[in-house]
N, CA, C and O of each residue as an XYZ file, in Angstrom:
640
protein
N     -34.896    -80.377     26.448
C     -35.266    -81.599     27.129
C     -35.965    -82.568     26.163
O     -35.919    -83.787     25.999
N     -36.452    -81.825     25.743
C     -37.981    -82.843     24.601
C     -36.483    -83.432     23.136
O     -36.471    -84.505     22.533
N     -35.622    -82.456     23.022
C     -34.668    -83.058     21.656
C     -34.330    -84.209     22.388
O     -34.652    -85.230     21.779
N     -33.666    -84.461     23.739
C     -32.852    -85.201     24.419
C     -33.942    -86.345     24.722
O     -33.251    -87.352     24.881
N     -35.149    -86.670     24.867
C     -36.106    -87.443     25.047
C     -36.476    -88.288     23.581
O     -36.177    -89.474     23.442
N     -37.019    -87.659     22.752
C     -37.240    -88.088     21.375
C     -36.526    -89.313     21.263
O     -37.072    -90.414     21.341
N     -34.838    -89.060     21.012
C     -34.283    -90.259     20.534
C     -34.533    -91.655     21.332
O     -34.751    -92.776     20.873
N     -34.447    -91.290     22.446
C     -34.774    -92.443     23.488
C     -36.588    -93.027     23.423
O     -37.105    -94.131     23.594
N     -37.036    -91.912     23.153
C     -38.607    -92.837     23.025
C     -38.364    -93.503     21.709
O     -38.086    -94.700     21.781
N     -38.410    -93.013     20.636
C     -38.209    -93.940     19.348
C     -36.944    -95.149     19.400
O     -37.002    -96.039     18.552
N     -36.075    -95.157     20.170
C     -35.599    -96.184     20.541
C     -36.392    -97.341     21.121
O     -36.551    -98.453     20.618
N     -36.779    -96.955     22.073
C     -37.796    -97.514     22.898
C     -39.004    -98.389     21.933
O     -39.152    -99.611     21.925
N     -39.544    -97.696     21.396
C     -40.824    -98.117     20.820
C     -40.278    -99.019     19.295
O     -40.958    -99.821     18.655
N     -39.142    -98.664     19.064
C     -38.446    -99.544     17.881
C     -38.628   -101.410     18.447
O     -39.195   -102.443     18.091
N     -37.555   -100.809     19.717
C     -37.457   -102.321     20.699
C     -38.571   -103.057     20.814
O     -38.578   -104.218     20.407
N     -39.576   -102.529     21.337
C     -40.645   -103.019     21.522
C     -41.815   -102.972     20.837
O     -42.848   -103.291     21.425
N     -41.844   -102.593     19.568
C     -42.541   -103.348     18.282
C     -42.385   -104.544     17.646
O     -41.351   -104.484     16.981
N     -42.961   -105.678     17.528
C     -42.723   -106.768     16.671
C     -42.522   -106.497     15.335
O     -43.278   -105.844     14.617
N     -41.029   -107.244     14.887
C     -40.674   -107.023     13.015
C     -40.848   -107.791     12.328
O     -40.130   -108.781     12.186
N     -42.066   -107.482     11.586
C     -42.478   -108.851     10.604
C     -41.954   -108.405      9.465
O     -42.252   -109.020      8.442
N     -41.216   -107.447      9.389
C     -40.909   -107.199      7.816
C     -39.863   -108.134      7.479
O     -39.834   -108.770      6.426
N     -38.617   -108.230      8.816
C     -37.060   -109.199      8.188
C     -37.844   -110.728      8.232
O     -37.283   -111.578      7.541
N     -38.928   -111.121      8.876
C     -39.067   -112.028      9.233
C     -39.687   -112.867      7.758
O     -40.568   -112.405      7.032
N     -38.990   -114.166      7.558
C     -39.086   -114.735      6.237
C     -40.246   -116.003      6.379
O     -40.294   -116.627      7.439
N     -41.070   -116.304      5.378
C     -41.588   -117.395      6.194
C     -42.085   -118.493      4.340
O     -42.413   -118.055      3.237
N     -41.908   -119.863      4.813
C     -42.386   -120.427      4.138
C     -43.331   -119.759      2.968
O     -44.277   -119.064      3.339
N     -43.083   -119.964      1.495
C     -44.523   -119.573      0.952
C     -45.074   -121.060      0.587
O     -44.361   -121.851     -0.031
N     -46.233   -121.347      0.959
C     -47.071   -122.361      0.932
C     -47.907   -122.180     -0.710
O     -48.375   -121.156     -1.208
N     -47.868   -123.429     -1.203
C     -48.692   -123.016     -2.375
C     -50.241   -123.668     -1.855
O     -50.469   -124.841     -1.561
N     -51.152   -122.573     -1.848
C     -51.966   -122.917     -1.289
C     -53.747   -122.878     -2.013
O     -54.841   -122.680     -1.486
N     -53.291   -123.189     -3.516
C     -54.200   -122.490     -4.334
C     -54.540   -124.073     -5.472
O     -53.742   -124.718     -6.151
N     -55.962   -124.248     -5.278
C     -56.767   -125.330     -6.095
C     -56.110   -127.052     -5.135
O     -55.624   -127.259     -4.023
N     -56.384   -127.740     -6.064
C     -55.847   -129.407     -5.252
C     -54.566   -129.338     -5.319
O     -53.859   -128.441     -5.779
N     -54.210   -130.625     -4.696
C     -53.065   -131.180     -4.829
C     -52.564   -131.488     -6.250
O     -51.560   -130.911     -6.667
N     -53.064   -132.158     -6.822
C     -52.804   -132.526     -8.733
C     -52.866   -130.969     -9.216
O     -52.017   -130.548    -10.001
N     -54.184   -129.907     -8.582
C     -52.976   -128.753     -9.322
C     -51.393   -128.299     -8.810
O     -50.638   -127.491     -9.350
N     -51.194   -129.044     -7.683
C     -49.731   -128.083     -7.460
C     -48.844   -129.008     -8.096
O     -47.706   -128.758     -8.493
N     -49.762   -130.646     -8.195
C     -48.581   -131.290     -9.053
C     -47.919   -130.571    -10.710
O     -46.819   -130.660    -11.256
N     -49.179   -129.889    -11.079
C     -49.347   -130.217    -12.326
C     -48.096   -128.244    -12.577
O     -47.304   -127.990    -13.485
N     -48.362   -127.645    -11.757
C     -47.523   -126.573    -11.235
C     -46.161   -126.822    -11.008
O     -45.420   -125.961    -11.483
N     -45.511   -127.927    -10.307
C     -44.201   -128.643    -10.177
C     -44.160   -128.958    -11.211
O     -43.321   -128.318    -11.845
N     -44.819   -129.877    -11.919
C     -44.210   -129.925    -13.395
C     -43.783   -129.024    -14.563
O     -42.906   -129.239    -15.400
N     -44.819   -127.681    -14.394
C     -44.680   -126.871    -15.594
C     -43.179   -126.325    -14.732
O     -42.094   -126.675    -15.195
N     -43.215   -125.810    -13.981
C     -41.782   -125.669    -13.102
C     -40.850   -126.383    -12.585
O     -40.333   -126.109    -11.503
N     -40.510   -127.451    -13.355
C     -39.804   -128.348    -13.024
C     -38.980   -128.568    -11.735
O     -37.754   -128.511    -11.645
N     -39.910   -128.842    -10.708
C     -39.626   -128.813     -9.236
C     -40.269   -129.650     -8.962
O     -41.217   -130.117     -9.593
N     -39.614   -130.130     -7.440
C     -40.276   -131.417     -7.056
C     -41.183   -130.818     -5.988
O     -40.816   -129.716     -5.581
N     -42.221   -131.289     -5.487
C     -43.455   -130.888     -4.242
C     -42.951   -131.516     -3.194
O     -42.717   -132.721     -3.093
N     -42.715   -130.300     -2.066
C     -42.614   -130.593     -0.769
C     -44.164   -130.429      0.283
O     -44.993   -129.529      0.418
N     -43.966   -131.995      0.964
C     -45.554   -132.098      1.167
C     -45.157   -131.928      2.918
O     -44.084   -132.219      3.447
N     -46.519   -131.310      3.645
C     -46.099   -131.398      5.028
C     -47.743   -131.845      5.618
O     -48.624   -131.038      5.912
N     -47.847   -133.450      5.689
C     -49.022   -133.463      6.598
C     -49.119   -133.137      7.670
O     -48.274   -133.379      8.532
N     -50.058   -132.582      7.833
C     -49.831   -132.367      9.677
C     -51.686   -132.050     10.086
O     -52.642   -131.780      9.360
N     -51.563   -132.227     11.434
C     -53.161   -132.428     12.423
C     -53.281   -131.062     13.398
O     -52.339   -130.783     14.140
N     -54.295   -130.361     13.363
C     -54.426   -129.126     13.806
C     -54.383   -128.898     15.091
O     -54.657   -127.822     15.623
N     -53.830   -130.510     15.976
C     -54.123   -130.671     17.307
C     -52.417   -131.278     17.739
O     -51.828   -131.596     18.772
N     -52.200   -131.222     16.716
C     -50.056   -131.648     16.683
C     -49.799   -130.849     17.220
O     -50.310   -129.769     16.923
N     -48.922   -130.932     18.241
C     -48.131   -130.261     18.747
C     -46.794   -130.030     18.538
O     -46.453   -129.125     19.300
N     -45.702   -130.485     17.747
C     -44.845   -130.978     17.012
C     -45.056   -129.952     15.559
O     -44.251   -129.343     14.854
N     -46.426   -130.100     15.530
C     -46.927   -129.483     13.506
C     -46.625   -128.076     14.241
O     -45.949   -127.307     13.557
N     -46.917   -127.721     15.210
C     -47.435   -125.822     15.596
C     -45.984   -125.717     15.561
O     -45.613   -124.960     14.664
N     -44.978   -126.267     16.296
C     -43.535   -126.108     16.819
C     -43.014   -125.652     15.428
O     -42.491   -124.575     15.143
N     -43.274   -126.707     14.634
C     -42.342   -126.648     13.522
C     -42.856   -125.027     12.242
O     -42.095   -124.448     11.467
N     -44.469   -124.723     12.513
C     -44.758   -123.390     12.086
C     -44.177   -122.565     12.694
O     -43.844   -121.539     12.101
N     -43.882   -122.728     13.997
C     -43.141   -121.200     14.636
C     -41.548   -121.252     14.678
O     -40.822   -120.284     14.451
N     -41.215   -122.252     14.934
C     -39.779   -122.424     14.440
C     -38.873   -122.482     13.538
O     -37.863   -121.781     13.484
N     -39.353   -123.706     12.454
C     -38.828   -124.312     11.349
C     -39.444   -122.992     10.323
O     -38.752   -122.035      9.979
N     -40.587   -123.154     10.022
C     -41.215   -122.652      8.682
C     -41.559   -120.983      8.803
O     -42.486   -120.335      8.318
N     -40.555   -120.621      9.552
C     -39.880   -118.626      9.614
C     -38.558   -118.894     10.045
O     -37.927   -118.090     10.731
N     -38.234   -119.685      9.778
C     -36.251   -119.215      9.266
C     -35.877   -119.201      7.749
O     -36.217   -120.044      6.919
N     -34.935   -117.826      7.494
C     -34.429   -117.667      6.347
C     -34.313   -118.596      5.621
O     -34.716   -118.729      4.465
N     -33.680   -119.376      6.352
C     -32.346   -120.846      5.530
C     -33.826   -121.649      4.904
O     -34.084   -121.925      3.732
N     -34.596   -121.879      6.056
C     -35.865   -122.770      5.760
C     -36.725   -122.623      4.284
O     -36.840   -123.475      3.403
N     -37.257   -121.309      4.331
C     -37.430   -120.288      3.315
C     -36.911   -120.456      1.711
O     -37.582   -120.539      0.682
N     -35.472   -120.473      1.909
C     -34.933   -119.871      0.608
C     -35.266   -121.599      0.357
O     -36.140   -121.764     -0.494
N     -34.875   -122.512      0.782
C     -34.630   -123.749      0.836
C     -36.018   -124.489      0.046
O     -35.872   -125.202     -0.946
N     -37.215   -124.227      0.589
C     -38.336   -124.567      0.351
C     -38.578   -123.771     -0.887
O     -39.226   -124.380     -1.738
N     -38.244   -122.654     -1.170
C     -38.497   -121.961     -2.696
C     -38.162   -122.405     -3.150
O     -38.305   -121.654     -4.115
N     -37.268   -123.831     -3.856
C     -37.209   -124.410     -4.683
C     -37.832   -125.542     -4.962
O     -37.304   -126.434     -5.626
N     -39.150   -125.612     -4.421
C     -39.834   -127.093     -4.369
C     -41.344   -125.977     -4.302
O     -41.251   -124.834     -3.855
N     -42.711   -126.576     -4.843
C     -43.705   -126.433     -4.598
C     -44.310   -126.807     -3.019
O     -44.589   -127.989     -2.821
N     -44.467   -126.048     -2.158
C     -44.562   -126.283     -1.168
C     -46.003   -126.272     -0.696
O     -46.591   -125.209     -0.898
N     -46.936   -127.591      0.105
C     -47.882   -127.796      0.361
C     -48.090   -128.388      1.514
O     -47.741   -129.493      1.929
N     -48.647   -127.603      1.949
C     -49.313   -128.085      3.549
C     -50.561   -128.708      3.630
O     -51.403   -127.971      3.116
N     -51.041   -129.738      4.050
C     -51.968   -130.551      3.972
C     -52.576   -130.992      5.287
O     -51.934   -131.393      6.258
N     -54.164   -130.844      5.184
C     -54.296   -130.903      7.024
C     -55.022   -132.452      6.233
O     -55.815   -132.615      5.306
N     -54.001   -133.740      7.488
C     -54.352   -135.123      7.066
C     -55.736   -135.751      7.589
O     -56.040   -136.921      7.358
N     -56.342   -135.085      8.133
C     -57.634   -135.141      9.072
C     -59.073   -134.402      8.208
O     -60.228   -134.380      8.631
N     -58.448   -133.716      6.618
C     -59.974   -132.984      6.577
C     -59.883   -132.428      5.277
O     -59.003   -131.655      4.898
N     -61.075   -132.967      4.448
C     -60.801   -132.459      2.774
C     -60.329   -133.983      2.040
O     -60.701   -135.155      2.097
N     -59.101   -133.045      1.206
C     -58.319   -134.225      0.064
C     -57.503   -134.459      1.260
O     -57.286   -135.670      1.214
N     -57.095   -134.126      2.000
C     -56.068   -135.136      2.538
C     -56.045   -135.812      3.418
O     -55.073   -136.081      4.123
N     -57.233   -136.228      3.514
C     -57.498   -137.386      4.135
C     -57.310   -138.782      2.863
O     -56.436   -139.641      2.976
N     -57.999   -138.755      2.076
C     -57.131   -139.417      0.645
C     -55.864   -139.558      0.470
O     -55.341   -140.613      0.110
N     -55.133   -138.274      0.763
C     -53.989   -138.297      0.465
C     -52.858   -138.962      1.866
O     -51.746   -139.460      1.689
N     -53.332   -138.832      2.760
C     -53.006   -139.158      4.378
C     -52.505   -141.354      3.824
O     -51.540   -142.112      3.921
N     -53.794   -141.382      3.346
C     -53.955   -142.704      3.049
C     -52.828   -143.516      2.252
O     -52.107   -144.461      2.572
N     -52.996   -142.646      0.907
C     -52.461   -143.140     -0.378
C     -50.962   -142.947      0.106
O     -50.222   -143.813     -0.361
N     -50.434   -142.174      0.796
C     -49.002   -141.804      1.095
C     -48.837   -142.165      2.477
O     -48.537   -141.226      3.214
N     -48.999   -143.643      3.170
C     -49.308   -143.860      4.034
C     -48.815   -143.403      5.488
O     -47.877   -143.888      6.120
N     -49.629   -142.399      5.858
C     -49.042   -141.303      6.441
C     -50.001   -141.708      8.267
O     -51.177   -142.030      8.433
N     -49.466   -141.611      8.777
C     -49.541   -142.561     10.429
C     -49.391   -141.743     11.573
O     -50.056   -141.811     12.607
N     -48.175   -140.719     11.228
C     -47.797   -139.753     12.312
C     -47.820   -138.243     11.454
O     -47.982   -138.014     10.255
N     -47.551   -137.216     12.775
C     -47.954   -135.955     12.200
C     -46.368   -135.466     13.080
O     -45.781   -135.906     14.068
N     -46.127   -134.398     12.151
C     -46.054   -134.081     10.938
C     -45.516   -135.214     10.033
O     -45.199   -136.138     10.781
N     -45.322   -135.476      8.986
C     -44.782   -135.995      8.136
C     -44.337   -135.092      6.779
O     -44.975   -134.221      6.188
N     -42.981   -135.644      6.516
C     -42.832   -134.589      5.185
C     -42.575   -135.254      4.766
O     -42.055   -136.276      5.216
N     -42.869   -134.931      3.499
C     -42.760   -136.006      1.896
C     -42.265   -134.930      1.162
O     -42.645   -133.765      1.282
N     -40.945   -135.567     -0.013
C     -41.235   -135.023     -0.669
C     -41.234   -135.886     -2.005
O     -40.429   -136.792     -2.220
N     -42.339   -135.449     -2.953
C     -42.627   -136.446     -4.159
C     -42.676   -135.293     -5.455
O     -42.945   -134.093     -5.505
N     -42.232   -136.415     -6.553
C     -42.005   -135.650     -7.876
C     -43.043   -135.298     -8.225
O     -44.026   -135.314     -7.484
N     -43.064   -134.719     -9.989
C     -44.590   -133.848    -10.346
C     -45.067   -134.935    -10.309
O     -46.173   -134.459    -10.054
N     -45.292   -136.165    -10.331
C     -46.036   -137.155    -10.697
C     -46.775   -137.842     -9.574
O     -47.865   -138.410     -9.514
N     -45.752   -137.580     -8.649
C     -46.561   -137.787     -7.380
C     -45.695   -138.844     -6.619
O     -45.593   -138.996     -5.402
N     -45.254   -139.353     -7.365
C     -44.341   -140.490     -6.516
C     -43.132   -139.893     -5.465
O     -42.162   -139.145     -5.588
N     -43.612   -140.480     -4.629
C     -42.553   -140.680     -3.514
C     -41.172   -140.909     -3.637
O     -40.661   -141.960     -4.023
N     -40.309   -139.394     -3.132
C     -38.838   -139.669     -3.065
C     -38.137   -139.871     -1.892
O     -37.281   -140.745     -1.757
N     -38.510   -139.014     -0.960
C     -38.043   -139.034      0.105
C     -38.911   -139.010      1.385
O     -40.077   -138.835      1.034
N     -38.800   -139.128      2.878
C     -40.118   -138.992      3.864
C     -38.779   -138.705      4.993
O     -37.577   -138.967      5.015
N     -39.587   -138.138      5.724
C     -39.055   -137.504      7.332
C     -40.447   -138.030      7.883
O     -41.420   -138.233      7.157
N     -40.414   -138.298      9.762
C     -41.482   -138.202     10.521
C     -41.410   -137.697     11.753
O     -40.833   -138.228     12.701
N     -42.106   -136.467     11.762
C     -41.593   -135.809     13.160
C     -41.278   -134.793     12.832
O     -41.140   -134.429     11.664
N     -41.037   -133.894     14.203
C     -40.457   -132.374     14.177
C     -39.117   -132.893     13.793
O     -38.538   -133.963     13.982
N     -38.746   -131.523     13.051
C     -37.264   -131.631     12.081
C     -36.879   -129.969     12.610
O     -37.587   -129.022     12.270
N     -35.404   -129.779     13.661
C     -34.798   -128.405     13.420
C     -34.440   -128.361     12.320
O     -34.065   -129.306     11.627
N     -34.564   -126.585     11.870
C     -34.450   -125.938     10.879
C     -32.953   -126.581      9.884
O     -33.013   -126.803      8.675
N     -31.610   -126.798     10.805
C     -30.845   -127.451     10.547
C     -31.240   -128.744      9.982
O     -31.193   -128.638      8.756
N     -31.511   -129.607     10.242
C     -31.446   -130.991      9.606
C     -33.065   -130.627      8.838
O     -33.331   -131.625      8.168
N     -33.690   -130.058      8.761
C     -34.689   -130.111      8.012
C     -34.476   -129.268      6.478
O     -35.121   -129.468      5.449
N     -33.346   -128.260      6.699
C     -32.856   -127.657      5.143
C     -32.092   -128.757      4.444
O     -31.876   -128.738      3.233
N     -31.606   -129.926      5.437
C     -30.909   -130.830      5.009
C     -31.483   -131.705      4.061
O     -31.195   -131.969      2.894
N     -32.498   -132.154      4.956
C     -33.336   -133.005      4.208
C     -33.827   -133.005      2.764
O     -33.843   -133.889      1.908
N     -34.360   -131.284      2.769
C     -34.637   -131.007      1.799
C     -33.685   -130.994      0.758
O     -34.092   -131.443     -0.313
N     -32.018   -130.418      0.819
C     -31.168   -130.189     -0.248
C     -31.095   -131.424     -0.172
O     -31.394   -131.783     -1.311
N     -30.902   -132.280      0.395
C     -30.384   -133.962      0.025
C     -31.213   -134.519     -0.685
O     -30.545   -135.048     -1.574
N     -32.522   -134.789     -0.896
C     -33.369   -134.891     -1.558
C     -32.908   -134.509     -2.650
O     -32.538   -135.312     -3.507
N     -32.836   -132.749     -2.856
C     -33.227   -132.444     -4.367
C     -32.265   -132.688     -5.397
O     -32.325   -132.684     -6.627
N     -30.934   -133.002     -4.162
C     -29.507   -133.209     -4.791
C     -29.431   -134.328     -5.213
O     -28.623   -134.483     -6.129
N     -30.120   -135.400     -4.800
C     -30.098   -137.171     -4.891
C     -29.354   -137.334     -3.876
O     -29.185   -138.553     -3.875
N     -28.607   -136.778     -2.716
C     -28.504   -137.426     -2.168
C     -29.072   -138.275     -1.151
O     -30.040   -137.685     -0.670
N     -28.892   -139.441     -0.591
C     -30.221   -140.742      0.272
C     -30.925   -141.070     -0.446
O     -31.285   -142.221     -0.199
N     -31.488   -140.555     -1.508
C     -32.587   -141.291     -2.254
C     -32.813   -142.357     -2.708
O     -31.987   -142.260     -3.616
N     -33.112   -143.035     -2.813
C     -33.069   -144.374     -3.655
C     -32.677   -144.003     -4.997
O     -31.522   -144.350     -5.241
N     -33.301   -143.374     -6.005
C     -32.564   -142.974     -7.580
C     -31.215   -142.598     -7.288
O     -30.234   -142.915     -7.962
N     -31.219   -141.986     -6.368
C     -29.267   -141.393     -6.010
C     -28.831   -142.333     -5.457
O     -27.614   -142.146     -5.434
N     -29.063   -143.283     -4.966
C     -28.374   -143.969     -4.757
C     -27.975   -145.583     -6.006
O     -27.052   -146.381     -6.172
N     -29.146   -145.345     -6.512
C     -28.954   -146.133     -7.805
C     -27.878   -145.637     -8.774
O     -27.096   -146.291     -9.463
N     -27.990   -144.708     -8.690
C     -26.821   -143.622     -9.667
C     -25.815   -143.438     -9.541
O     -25.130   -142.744    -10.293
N     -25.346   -144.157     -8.296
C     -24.059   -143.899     -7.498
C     -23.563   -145.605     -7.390
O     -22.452   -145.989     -7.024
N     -24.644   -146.416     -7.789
C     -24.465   -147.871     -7.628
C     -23.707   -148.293     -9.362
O     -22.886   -149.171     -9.630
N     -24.266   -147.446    -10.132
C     -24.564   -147.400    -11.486
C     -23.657   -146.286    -11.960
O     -23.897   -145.817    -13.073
N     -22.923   -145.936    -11.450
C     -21.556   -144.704    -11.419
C     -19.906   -145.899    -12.046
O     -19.559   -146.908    -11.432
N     -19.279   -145.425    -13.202
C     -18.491   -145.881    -13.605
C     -17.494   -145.813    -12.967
O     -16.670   -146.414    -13.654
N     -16.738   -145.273    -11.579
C     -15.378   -145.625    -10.656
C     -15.872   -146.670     -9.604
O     -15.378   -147.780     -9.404
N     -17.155   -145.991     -8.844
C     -17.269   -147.384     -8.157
C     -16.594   -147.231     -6.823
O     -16.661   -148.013     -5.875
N     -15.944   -146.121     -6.900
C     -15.233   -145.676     -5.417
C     -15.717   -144.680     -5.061
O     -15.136   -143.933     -4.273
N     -16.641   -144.483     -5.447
C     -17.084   -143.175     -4.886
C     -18.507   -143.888     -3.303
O     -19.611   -143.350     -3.215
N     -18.194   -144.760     -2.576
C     -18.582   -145.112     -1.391
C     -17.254   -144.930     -0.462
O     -17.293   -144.982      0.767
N     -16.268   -144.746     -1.100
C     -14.783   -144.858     -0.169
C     -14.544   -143.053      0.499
O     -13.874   -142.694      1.468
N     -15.421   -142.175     -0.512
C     -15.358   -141.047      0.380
C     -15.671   -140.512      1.217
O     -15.141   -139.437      1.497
């Protein structure tokens, strides 16, 4: 009786344990200022993905439990220095300013230098928010990518 039971309790208790092991989640660089993670994107030649957000957003929490623990999200954001910034308290309230930042969440993402390439405002699904990010890092929407594409020797490449 007890062999014939076993499998079914450890079934059981499998089901109904939470799995944080498959579960992937943003790594946030979350270590010294902002100018150090710039200065970190630079030695790693990556651009900084910035996410202001207000501890009272409701939109900011959505997008931690949704957006920033999916795989796609994850692998996506490992290629950018990734920084979360609360715009209400510390440096980023400075930084809220200088990157004139109005609504929550906001994502930026800006080179090692700091300048501004691209901006989203608002909750972003995981879908259009991996987007954002590869389009960015690809040039594509950007203003430089799009200069580059203005400044492209066929000139037909808007006809595709």
């Amino acid at each position: 009786m007890l062999r014939r039971l076993l499998p079914l309790c450890l079934l059981a208790l499998a089901i109904a344990l939470p799995s944080h092991a498959a579960e992937e989640r943003v790594g946030w660089d979350d270590e010294g200022d902002f100018a150090s993670a710039l200065a970190r994107a630079k030695k790693a030649k990556k651009l900084v993905f910035v996410d202001f957000y207000a501890t009272w957003c409701g939109p900011c929490k959505l997008m931690d439990r949704t957006v920033y623990t999916d795989s796609t999200v994850a692998l996506e954001t490992g290629r950018y220095v990734a920084r979360k910034i609360d715009a209400e308290k510390g440096e980023g309230i400075v930084l809220a300013q200088k990157y004139n930042v109005t609504a929550y969440p906001t994502l930026l993402v800006v080179d090692a230098a700091g300048g501004e390439m691209a901006r989203e405002v608002g909750y972003r699904p995981a879908d259009r928010f991996t987007t954002f990010l590869s389009d960015t890092r690809t040039g594509r929407g950007t203003v430089e990518g799009i200069r580059k594409l203005i400044a492209s020797k066929d000139g037909n490449t808007f006809d595709n």
